[in-house]
C-alpha positions as CSV (number, residue, x, y, z in Angstrom):
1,X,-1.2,-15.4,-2.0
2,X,-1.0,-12.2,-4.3
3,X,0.0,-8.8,-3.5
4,X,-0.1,-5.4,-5.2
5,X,1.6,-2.7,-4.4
6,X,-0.1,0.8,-5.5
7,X,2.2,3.2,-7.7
8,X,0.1,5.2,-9.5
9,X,-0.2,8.5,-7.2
10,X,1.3,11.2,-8.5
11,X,3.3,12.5,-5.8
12,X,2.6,16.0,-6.3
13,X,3.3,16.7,-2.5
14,X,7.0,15.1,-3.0
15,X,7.6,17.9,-6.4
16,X,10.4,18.5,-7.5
17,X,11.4,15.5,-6.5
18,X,8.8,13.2,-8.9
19,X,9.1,15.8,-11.6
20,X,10.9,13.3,-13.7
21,X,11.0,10.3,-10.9
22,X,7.8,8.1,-10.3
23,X,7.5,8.4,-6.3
24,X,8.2,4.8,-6.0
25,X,11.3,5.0,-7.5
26,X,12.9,7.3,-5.1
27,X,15.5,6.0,-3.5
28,X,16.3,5.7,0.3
29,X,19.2,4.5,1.2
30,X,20.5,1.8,-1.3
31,X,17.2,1.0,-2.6
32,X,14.0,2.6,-3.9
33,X,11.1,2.7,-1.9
34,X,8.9,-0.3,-3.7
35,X,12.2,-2.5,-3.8
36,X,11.9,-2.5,-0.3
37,X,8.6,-3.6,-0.5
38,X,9.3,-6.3,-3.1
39,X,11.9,-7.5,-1.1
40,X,10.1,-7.8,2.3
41,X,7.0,-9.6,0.3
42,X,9.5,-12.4,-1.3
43,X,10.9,-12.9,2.4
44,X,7.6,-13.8,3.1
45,X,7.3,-15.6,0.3
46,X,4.8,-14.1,-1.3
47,X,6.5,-13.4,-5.0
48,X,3.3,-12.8,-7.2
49,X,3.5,-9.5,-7.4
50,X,1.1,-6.5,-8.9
51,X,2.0,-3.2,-9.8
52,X,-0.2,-0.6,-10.8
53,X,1.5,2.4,-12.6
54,X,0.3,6.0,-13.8
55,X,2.7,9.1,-14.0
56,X,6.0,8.0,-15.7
57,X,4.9,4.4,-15.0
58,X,7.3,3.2,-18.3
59,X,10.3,4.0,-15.4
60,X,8.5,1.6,-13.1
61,X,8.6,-1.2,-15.4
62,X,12.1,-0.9,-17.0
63,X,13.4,-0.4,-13.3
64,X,11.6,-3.6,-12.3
65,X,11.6,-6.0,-15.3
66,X,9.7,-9.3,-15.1
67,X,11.1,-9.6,-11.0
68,X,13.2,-12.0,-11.9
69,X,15.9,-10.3,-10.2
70,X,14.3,-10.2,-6.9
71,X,13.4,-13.7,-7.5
72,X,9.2,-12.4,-7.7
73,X,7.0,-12.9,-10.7
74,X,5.9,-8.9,-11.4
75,X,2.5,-7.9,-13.6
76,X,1.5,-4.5,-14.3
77,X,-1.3,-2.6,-14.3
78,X,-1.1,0.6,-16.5
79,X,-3.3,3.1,-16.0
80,X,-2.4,6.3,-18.3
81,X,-1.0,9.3,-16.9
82,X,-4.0,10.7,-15.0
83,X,-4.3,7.2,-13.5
84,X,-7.8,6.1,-11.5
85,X,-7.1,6.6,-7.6
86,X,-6.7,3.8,-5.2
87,X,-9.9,2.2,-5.6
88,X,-9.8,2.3,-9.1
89,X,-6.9,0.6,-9.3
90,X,-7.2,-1.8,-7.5
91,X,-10.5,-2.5,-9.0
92,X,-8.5,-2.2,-12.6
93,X,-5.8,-4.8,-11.3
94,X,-8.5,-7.5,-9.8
95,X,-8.1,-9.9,-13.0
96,X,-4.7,-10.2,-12.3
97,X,-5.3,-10.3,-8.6
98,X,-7.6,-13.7,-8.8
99,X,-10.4,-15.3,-6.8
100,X,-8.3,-14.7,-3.3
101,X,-7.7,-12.6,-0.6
102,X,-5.0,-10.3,-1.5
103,X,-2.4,-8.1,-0.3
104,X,-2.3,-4.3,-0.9
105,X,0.7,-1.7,0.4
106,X,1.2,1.1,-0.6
107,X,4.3,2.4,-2.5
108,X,5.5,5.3,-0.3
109,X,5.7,4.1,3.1
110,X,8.8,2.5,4.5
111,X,7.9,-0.3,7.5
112,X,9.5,-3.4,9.1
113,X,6.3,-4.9,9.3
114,X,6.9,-8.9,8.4
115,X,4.1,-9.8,6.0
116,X,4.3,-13.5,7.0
117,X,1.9,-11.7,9.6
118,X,-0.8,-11.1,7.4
119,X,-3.9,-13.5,7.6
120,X,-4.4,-15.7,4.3
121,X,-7.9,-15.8,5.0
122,X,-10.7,-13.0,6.1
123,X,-13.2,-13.3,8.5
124,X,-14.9,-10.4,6.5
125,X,-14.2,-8.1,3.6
126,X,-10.8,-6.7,4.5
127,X,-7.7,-6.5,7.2
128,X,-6.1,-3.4,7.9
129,X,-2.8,-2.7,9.9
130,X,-3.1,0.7,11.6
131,X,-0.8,2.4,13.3
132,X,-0.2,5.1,16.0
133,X,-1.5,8.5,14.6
134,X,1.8,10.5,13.3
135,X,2.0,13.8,13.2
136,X,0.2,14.9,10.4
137,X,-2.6,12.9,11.2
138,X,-3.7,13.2,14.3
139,X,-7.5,12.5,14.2
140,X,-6.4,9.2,12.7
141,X,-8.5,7.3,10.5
142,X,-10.6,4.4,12.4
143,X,-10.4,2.8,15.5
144,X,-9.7,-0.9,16.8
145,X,-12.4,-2.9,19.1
146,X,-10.8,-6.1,19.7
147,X,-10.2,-7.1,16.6
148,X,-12.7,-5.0,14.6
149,X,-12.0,-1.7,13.1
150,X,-14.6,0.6,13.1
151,X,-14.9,4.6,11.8
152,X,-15.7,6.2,15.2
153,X,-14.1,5.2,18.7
154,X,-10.7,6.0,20.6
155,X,-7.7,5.4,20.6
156,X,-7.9,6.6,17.1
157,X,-5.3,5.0,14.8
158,X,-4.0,5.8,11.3
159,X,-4.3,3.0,8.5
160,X,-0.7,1.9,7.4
161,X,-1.2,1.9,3.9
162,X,-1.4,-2.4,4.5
163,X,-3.8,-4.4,4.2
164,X,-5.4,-7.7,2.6
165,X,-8.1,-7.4,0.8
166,X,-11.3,-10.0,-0.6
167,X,-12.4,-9.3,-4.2
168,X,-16.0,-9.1,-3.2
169,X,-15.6,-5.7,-1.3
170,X,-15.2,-4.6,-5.2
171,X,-18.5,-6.4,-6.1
172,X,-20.5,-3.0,-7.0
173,X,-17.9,-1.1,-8.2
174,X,-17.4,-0.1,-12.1
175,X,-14.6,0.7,-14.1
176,X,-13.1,4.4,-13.7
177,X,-11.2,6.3,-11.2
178,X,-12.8,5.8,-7.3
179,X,-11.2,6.4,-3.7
180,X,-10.8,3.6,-1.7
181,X,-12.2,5.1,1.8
182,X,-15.5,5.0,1.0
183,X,-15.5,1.2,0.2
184,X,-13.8,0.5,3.8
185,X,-15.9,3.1,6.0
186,X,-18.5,1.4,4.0
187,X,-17.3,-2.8,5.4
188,X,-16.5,-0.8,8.6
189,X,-20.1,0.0,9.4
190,X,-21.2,-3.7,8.3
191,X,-18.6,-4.9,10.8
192,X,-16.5,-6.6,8.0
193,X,-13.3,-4.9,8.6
194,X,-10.7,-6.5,10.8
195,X,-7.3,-5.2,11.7
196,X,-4.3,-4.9,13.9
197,X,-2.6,-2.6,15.6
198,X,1.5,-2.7,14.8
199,X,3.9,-1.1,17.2
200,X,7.0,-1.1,15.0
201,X,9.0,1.0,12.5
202,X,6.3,3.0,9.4
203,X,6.9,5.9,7.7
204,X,4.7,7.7,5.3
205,X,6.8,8.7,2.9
206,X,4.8,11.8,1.5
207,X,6.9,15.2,1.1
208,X,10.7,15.5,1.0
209,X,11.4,16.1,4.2
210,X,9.8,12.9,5.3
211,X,12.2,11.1,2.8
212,X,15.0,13.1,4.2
213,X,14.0,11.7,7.6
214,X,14.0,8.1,6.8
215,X,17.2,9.1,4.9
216,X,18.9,10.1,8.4
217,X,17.3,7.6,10.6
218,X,18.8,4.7,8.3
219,X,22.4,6.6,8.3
220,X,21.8,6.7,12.2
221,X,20.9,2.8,12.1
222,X,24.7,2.7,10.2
């Protein structure tokens, strides 16, 4: 199994800060924020690993290397400065992704979640992890019915920014920049998505002060 892990955002909410640093360089504790995330996946052994890249994305890629280092195999997927939003990305990344489900985080949250977790196979188009709503997100973004996540229903729960993800729920979509929701509100209402609800440690890592957070609660955690 695959995984990619989305880099391109800009980070214009974490400014100064990504001025000159891609946001999934910045570091948080000993490590950066995607090395955590490489470093989880291999545990899990998933080390085929895609990384899609857009503001300062060269930084990414000398930072990173081939994997090698973190025993992974890494591939990029450049997408210019402006870059093409999440859907576009991934849509970008899919030759590089294969036939197979796949697995998608994104770069700026910080989680315990053990990927081992994650299904190999889909019952429909796509499984999301959601989470309890945090603070700046209270509405939350879909709901959980059993096992199906739908786009209206309580409790309301916040996606986690992990997923996996079948290369048909791209099947219509073109080249160019795209948002992601409207593709999973979209499998919702067919009943395609599926998805968990995880009770541990996630952070969206989205402005300074969240990173200084995260900062503290690791310095806490000694």
């Amino acid at each position: 199994m695959k995984a990619m892990i989305l880099a391109a955002g800009r980070g214009e909410r974490m400014r100064p800060l990504t001025d000159f640093t891609p946001k999934a360089l910045l570091k948080a504790g000993r490590h950066s924020l995607i090395e955590y995330h490489i470093n989880a996946l291999v545990r899990a052994g998933i080390t085929d690993i895609v990384i899609n890249h857009a503001h300062l994305g060269e930084q990414i890629e000398a930072a990173l290397g081939d994997g090698e280092k973190y025993k992974a195999r890494i591939s990029y997927s450049p997408e210019g400065e402006k870059g093409l939003e999440t859907g576009g990305g991934i849509y970008k990344a899919l030759p590089l992704l294969g036939a197979d489900p796949f697995i998608v985080v994104n770069a700026d949250i910080w989680t315990d979640y053990p990927f081992k977790q994650l299904p190999q196979s889909l019952f429909g188009l796509v499984h999301l992890v959601l989470v309890n709503n945090p603070s700046f997100n209270q509405k939350g973004d879909f709901a959980l019915q059993d096992s199906h996540v739908v786009n209206e229903g309580k409790p309301s729960l916040t996606y986690s920014g992990i997923g996996v993800y079948s290369p048909a729920l791209f099947k219509e979509c073109t080249p160019g920049p795209f948002p992601l929701a409207p593709l999973l509100r979209k499998a919702a209402d067919a009943g395609q998505v599926h998805g968990e609800h995880y009770h541990g440690i996630w952070y969206d890592i989205g402005t300074p002060e969240r990173l200084r957070i995260l900062e503290q609660t690791m310095r806490d955690q000694g």
